[in-house]
N, CA, C and O atoms as CSV, one atom per row, in Angstrom:
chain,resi,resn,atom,element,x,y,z
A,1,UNK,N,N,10.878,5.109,19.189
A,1,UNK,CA,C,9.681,4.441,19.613
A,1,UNK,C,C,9.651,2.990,19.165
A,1,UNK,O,O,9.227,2.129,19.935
A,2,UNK,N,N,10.042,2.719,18.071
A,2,UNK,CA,C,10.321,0.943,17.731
A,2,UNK,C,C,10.936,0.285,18.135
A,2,UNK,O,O,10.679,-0.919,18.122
A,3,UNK,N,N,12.197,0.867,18.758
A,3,UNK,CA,C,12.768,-0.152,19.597
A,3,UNK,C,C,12.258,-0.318,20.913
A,3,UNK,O,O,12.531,-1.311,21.588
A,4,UNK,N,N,11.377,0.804,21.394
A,4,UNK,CA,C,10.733,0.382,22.660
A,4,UNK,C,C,9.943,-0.656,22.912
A,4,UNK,O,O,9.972,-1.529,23.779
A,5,UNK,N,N,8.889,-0.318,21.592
A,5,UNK,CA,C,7.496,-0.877,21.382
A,5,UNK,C,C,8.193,-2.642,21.044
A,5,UNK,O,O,7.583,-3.711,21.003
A,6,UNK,N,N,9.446,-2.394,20.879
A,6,UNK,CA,C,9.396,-3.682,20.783
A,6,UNK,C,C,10.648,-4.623,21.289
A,6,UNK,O,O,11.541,-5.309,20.791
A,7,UNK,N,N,10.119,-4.201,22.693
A,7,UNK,CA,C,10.874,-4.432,24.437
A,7,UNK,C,C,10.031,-5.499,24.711
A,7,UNK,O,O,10.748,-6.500,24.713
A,8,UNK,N,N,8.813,-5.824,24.958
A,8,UNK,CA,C,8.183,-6.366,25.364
A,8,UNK,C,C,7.763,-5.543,27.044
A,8,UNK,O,O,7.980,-6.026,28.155
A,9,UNK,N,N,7.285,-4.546,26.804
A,9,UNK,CA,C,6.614,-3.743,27.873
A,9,UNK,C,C,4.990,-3.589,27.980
A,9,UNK,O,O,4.259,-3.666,26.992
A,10,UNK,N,N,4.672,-3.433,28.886
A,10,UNK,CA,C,3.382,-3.217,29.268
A,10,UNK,C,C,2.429,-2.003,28.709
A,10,UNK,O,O,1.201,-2.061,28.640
A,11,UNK,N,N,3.019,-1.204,28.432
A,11,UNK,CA,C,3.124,-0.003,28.063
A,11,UNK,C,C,3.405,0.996,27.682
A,11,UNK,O,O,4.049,1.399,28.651
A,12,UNK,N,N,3.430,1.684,27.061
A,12,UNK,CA,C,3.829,3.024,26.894
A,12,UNK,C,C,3.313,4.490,27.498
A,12,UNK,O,O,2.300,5.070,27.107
A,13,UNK,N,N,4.262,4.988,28.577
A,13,UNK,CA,C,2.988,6.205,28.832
A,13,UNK,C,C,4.071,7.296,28.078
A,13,UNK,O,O,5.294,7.173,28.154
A,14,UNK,N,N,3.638,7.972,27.618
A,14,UNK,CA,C,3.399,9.457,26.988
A,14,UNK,C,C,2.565,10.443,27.191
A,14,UNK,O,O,1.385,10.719,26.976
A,15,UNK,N,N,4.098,11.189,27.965
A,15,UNK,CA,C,3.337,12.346,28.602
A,15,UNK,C,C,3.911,13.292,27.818
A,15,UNK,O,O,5.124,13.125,27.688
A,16,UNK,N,N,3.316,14.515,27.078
A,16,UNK,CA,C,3.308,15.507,26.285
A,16,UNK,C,C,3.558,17.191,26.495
A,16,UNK,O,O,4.235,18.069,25.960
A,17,UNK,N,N,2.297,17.041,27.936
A,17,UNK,CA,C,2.116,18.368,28.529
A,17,UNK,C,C,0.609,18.769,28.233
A,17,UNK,O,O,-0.224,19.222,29.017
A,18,UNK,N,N,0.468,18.412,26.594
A,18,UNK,CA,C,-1.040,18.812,26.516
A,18,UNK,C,C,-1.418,17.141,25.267
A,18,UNK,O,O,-0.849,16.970,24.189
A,19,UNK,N,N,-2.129,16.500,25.676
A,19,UNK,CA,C,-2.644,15.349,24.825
A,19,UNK,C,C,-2.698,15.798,23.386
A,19,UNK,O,O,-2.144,15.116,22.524
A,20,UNK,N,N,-3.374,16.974,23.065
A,20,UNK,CA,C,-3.622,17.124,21.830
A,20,UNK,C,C,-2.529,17.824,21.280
A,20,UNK,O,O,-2.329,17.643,20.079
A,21,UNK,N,N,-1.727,18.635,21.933
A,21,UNK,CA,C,-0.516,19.052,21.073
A,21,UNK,C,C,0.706,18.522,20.018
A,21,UNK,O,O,1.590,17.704,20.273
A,22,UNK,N,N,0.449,19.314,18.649
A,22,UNK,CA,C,1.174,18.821,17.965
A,22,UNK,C,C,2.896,19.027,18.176
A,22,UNK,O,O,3.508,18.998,19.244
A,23,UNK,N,N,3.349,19.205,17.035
A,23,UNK,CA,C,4.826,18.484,17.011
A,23,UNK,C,C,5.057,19.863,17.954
A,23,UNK,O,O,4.200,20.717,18.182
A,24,UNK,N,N,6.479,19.845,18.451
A,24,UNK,CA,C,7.126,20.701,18.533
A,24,UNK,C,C,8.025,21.476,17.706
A,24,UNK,O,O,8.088,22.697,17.848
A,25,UNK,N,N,8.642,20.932,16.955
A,25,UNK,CA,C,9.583,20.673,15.679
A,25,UNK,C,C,8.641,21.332,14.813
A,25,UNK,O,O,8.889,22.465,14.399
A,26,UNK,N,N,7.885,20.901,14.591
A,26,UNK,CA,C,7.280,21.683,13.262
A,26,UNK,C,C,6.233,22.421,13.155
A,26,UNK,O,O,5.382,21.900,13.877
A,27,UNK,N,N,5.856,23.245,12.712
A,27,UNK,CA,C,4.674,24.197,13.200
A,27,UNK,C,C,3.817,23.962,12.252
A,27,UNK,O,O,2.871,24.750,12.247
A,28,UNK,N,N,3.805,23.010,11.297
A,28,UNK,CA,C,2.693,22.969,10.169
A,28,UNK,C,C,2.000,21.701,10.518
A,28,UNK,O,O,0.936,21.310,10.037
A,29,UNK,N,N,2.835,21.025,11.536
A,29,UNK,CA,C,2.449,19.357,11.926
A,29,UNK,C,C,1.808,19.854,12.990
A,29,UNK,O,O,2.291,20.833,13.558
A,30,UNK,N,N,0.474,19.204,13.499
A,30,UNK,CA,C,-0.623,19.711,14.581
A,30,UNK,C,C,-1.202,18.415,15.021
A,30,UNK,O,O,-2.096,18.305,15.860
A,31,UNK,N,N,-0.612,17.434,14.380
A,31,UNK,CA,C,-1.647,16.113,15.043
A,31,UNK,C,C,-1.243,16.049,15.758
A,31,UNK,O,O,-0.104,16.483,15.584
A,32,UNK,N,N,-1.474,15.535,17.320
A,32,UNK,CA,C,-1.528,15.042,18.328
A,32,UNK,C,C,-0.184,14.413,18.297
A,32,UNK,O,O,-0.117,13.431,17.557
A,33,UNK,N,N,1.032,14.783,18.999
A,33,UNK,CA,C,2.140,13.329,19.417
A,33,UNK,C,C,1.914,12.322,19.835
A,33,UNK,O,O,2.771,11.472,19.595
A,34,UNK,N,N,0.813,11.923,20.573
A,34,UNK,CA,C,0.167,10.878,21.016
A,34,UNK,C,C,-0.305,10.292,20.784
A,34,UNK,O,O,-0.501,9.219,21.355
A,35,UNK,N,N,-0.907,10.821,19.457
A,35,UNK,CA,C,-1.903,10.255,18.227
A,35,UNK,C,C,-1.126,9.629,16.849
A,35,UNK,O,O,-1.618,8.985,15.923
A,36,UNK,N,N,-0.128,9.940,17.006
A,36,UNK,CA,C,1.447,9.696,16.138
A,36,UNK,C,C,2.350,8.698,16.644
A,36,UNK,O,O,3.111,7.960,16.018
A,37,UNK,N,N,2.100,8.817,18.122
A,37,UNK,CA,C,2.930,7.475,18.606
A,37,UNK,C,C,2.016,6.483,18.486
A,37,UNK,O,O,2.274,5.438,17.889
A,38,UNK,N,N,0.999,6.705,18.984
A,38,UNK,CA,C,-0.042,5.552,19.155
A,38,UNK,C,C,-0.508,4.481,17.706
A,38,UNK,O,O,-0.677,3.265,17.797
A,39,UNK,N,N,-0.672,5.429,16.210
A,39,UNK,CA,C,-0.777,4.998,14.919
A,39,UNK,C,C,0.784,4.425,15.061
A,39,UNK,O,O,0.841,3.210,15.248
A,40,UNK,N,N,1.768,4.970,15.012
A,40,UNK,CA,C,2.667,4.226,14.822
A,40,UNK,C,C,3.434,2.655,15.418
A,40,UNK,O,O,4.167,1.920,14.755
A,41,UNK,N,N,2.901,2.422,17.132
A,41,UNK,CA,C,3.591,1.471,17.590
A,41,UNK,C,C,2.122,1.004,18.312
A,41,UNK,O,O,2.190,-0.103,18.846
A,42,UNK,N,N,1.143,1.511,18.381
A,42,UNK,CA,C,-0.017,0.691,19.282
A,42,UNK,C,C,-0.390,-0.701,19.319
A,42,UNK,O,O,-0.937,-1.396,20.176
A,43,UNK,N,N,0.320,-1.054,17.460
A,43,UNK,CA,C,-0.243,-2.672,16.848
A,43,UNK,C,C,0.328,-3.061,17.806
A,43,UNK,O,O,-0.356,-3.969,18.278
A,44,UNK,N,N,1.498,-2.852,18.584
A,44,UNK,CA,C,2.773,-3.855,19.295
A,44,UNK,C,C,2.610,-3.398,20.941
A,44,UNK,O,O,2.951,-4.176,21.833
A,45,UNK,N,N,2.208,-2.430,21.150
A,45,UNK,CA,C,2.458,-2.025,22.714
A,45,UNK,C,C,1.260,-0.662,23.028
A,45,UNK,O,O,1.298,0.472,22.550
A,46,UNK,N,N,0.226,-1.255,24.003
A,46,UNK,CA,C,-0.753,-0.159,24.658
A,46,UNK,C,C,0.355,1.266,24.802
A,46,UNK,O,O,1.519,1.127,25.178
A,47,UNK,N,N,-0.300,2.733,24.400
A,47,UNK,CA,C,-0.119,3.571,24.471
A,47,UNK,C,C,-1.175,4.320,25.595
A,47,UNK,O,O,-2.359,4.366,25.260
A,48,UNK,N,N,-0.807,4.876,26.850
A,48,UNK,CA,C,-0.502,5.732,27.698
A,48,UNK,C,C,-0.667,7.054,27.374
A,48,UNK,O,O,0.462,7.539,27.290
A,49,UNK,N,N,-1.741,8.114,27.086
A,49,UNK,CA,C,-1.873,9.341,26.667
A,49,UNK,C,C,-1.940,10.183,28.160
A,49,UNK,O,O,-2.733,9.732,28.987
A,50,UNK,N,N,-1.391,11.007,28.414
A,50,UNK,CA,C,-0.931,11.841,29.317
A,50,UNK,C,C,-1.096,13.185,28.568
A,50,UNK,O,O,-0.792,13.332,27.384
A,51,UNK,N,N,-1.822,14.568,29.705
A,51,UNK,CA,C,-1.667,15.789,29.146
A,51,UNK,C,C,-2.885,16.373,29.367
A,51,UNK,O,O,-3.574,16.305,28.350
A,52,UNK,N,N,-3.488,16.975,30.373
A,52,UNK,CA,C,-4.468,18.042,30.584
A,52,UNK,C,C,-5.722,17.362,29.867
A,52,UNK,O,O,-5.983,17.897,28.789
A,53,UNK,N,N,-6.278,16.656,30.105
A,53,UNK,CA,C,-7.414,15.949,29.489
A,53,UNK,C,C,-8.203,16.397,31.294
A,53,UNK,O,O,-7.812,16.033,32.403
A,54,UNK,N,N,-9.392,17.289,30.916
A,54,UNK,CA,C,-9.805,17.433,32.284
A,54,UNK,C,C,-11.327,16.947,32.644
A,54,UNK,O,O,-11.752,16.644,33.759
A,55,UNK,N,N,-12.040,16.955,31.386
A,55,UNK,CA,C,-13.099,16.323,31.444
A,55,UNK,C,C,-13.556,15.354,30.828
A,55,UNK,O,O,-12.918,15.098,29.807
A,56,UNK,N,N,-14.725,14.462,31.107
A,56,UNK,CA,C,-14.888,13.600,30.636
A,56,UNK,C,C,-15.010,13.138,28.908
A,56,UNK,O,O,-14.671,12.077,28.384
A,57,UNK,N,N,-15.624,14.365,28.286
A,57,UNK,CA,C,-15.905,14.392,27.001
A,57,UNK,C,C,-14.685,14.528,26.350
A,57,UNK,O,O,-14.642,14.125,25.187
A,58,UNK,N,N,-13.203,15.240,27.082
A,58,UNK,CA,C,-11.857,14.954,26.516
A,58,UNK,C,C,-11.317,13.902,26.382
A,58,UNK,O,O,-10.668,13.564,25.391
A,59,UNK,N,N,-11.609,12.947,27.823
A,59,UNK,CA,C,-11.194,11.507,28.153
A,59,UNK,C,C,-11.915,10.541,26.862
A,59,UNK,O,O,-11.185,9.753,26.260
A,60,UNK,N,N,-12.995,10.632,26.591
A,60,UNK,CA,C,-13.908,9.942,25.835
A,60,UNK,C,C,-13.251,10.376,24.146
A,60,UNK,O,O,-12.894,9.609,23.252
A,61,UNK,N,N,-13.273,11.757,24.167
A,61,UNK,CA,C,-12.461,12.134,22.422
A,61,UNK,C,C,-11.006,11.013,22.426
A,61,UNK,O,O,-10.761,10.406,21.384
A,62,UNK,N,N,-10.415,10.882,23.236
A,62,UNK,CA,C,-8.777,10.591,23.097
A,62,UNK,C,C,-9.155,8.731,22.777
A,62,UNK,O,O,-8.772,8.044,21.830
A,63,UNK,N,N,-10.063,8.316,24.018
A,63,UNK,CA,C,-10.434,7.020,23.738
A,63,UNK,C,C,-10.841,6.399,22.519
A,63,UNK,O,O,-10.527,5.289,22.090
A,64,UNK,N,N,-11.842,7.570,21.849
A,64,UNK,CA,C,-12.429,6.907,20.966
A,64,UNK,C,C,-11.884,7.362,19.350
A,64,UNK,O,O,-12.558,7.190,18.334
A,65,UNK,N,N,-10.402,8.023,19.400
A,65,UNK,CA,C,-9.647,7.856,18.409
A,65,UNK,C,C,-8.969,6.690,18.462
A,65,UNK,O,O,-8.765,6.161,17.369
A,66,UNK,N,N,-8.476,6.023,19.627
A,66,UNK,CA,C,-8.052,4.672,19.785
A,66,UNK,C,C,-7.095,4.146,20.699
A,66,UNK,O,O,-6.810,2.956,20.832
A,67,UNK,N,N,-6.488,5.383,21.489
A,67,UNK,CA,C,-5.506,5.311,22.387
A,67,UNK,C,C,-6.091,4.430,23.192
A,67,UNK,O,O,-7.307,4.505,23.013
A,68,UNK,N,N,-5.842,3.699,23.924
A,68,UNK,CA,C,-6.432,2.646,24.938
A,68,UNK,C,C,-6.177,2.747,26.391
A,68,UNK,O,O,-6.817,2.040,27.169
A,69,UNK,N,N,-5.237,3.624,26.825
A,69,UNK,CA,C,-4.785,4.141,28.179
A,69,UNK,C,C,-5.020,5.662,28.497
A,69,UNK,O,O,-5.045,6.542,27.636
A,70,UNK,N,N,-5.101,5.757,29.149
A,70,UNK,CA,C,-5.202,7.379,29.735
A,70,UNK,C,C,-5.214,7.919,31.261
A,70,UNK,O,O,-5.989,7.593,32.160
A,71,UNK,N,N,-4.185,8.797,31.300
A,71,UNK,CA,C,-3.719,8.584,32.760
A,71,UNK,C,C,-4.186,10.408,33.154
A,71,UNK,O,O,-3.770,11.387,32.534
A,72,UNK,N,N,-5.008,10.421,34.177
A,72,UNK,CA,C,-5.329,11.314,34.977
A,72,UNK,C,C,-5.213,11.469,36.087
A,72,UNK,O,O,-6.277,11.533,36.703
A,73,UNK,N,N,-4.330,11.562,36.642
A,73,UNK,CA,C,-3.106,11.564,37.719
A,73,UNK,C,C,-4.052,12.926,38.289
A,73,UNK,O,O,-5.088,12.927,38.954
A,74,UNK,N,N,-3.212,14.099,37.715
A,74,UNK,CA,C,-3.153,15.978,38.062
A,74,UNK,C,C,-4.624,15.842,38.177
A,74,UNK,O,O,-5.004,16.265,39.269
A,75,UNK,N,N,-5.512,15.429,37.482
A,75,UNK,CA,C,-7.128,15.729,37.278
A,75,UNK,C,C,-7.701,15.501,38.743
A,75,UNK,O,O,-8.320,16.344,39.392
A,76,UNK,N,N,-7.356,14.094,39.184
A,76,UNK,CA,C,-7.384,13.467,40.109
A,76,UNK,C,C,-7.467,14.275,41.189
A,76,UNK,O,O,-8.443,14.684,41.819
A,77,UNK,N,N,-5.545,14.560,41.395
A,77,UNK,CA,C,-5.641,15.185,42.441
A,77,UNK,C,C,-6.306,16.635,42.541
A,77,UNK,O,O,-6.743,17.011,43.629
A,78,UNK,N,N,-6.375,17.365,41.527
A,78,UNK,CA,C,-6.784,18.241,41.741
A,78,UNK,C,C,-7.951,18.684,42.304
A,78,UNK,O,O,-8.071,19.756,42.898
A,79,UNK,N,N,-9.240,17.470,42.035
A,79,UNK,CA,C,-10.538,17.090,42.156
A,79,UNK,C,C,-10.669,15.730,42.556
A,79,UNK,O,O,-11.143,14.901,41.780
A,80,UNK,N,N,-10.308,15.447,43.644
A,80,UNK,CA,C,-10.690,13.812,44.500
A,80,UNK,C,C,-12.279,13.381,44.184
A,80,UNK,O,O,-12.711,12.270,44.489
A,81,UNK,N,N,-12.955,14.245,43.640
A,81,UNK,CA,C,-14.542,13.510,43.296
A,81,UNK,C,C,-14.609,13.142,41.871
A,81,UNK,O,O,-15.597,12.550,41.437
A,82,UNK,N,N,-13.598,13.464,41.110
A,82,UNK,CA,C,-13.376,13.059,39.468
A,82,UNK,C,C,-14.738,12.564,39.221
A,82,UNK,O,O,-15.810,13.121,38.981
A,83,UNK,N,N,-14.439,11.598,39.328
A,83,UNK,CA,C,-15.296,10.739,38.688
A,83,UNK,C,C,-16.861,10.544,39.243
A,83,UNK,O,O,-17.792,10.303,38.475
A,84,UNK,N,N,-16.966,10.639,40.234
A,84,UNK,CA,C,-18.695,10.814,40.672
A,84,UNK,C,C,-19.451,12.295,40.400
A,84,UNK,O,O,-20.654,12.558,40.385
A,85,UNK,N,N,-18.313,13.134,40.199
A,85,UNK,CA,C,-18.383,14.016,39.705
A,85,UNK,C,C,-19.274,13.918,38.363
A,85,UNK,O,O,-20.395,14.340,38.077
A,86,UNK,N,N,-18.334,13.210,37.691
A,86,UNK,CA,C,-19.027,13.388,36.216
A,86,UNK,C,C,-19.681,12.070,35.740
A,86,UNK,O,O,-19.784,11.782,34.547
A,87,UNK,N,N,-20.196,11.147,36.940
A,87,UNK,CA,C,-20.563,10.453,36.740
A,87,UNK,C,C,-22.186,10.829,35.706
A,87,UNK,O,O,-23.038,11.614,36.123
A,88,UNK,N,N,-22.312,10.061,34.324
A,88,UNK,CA,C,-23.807,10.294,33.346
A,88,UNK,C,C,-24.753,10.490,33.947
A,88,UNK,O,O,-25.039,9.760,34.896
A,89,UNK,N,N,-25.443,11.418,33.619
A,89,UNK,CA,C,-27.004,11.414,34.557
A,89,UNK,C,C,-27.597,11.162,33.136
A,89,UNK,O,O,-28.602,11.837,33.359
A,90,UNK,N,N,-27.719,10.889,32.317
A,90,UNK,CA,C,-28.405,10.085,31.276
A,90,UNK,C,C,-27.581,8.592,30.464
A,90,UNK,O,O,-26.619,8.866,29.746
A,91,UNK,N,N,-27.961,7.139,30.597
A,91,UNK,CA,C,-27.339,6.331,29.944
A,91,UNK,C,C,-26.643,6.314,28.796
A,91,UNK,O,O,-26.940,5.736,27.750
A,92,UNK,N,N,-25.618,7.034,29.060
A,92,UNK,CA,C,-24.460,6.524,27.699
A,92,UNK,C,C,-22.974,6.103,28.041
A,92,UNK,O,O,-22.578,5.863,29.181
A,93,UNK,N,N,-22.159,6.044,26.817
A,93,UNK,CA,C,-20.963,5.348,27.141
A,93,UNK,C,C,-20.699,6.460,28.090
A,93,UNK,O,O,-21.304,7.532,28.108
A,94,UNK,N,N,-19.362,5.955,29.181
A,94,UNK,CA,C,-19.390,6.475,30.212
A,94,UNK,C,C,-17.707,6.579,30.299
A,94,UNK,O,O,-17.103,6.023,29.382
A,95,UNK,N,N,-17.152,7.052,31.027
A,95,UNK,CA,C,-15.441,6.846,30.976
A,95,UNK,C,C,-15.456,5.468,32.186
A,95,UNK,O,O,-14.433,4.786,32.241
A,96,UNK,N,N,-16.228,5.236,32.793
A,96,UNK,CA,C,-15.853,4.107,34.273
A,96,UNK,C,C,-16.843,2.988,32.664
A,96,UNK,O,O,-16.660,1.811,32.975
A,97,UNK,N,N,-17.547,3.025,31.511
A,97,UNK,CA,C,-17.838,1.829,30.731
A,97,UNK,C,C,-16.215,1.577,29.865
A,97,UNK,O,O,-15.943,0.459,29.427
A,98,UNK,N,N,-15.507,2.436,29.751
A,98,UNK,CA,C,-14.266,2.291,28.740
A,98,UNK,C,C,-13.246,1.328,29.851
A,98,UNK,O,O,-12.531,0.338,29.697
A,99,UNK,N,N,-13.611,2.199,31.019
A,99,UNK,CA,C,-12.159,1.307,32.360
A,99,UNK,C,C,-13.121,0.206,32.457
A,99,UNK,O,O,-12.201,-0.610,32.516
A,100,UNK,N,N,-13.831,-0.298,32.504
A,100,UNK,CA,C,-14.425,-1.768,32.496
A,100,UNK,C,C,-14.142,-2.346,31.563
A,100,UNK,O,O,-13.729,-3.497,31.703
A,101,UNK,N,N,-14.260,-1.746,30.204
A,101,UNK,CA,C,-13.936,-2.464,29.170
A,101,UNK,C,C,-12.416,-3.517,29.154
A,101,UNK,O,O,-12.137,-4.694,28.930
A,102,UNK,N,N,-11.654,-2.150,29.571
A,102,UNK,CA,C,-10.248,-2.558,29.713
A,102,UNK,C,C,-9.662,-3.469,31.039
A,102,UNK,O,O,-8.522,-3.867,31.280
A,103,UNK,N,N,-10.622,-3.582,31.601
A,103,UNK,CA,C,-10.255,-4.361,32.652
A,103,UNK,C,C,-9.529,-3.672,33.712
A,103,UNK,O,O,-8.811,-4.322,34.471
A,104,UNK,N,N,-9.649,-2.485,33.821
A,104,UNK,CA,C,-8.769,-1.594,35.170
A,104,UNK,C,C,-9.742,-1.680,36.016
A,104,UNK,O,O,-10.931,-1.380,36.120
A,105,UNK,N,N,-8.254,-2.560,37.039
A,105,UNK,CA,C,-9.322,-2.735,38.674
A,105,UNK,C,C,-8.195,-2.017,39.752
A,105,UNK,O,O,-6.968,-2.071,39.671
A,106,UNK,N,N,-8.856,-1.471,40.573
A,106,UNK,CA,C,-7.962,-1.299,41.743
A,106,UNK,C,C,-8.424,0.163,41.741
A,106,UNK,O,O,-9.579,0.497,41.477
A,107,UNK,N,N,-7.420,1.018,42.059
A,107,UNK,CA,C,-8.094,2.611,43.043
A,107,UNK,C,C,-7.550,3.445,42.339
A,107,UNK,O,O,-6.391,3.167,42.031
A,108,UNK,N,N,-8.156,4.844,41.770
A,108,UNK,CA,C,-7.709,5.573,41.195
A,108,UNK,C,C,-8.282,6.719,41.769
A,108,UNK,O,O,-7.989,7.836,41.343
């Protein structure tokens, strides 16, 4: 991961299978791989969390440990209304207030 993170890339996506799943390798290690790459190389290169994140309150947990990307591709297709879907019916942070934050424009 250090020599990636320090390619000069746009990104990092990391895809896992499940966002929150820990190591594979070790069965006593449970943090998040994503949460391990991300502490480790994020100072240098946006991290990309990939992995069954299906609702909004998952999207919002992963964000607000600090990952800054998050790709819902499968969610997407699976459910073309994603997001109006779960659009807040009461004012709070929102997952379309985090993609503003970040400046993602264009069609998802």
């Amino acid at each position: 991961m250090d020599k990636l993170a320090d390619q000069d890339l746009d990104y990092l996506h990391i895809s896992v299978g499940g966002f929150w799943n820990g190591s594979i390798h070790e069965d006593n290690n449970q943090t998040s791989r994503v949460v391990m790459i991300h502490e480790r190389v994020g100072d240098r290169v946006p991290v990309m969390g990939v992995g069954m994140l299906q609702t909004p309150d998952e999207v919002m947990k992963a964000f607000e440990i600090g990952v800054p990307l998050i790709a819902l591709w499968r969610e997407l297709i699976m459910e073309t209304q994603w997001v109006q879907k779960y659009k807040p019916v009461k004012k709070t942070k929102s997952v379309q207030h985090y993609l503003k934050k970040i400046k993602i424009t264009g069609y998802f």
